[in-house]
Backbone bond lengths (Angstrom), bond angles and torsions (degrees), N, CA, C in turn:
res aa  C-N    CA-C-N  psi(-1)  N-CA   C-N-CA  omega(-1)  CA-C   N-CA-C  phi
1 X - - - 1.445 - - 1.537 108.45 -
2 X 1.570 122.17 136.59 1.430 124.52 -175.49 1.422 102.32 -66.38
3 X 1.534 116.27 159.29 1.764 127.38 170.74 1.620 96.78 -91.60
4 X 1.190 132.52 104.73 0.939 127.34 166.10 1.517 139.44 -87.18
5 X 1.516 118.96 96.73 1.608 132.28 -131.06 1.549 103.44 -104.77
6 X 1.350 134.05 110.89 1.490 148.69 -153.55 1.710 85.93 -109.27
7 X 1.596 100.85 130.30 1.739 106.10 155.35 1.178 119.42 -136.33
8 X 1.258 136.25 120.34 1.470 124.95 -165.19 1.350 100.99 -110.47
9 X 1.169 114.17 148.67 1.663 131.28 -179.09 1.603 108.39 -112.11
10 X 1.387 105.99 155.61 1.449 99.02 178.76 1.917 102.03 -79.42
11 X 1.244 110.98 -67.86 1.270 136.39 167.30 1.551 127.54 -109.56
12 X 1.576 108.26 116.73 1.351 132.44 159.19 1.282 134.81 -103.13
13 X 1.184 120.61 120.79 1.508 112.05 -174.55 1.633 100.65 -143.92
14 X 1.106 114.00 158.36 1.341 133.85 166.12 1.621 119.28 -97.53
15 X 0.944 121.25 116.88 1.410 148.11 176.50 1.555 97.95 -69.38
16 X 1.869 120.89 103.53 1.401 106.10 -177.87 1.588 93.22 -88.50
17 X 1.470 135.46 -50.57 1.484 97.99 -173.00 1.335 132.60 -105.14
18 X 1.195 106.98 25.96 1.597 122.37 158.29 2.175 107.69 -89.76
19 X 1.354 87.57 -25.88 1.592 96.10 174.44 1.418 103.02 62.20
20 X 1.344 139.57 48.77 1.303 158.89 122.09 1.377 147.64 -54.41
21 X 1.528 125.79 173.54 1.055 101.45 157.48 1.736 91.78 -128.01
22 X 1.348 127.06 162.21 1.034 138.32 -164.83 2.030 102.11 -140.23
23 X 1.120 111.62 132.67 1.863 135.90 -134.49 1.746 88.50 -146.45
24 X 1.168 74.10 116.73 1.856 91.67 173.51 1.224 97.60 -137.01
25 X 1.433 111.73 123.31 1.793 122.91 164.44 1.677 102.84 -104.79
26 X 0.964 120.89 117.49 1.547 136.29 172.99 1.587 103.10 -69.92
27 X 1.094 147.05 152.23 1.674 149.03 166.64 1.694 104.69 -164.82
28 X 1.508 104.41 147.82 1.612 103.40 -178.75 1.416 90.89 -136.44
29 X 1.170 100.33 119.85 1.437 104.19 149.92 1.924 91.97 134.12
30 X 1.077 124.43 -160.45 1.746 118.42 -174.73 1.877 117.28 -84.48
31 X 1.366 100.58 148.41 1.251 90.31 -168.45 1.677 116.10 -73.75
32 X 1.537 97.27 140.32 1.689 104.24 -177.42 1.653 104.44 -95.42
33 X 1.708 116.03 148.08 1.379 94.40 175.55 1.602 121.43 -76.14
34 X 1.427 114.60 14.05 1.600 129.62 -169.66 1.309 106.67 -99.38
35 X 1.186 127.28 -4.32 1.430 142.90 165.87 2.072 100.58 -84.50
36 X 1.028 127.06 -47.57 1.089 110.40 178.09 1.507 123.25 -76.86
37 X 0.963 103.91 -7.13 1.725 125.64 177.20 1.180 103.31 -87.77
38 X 1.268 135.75 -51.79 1.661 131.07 171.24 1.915 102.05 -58.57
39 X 1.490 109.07 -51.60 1.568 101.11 -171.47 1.135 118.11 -32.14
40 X 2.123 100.05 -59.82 1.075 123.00 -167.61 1.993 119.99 -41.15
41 X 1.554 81.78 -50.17 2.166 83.91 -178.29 1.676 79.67 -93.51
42 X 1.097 158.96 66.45 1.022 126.05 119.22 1.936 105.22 -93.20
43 X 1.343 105.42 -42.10 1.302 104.72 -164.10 1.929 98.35 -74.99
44 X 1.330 97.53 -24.34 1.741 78.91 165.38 1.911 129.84 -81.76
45 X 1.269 105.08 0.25 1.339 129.79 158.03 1.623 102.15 -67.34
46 X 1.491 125.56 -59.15 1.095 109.46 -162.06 1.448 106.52 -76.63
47 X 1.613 129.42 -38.95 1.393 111.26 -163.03 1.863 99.77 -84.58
48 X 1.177 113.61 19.35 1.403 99.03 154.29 1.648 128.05 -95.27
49 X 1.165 106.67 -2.50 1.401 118.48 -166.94 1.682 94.84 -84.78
50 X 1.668 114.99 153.09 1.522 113.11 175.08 1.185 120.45 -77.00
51 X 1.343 106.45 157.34 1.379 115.38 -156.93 1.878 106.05 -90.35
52 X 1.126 125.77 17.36 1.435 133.71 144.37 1.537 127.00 -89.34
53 X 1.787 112.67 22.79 1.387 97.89 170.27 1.246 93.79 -115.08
């Protein structure tokens, strides 16, 4: 049976003439270094995804 792995972002957007996608993580309160560790595989989550979504 597949692991089926959920990541939610605060903000996603696509960059039309940089032709990107652009990743905003929202956080309140002081920065943890476990917040850059989630960023990190999140945004490598996104540039694996195809470039028709």
């Amino acid at each position: 049976m597949p692991i089926e792995i959920i990541i939610k972002q605060d903000l996603l957007f696509y960059h039309l003439k940089l032709r990107c996608y652009v990743v905003i993580e929202l956080k309140k309160g002081r920065l943890l270094p476990e917040y850059a560790g989630k960023l990190n595989f999140s945004l490598s989550v996104v540039d694996d995804k195809p470039s028709w979504l």
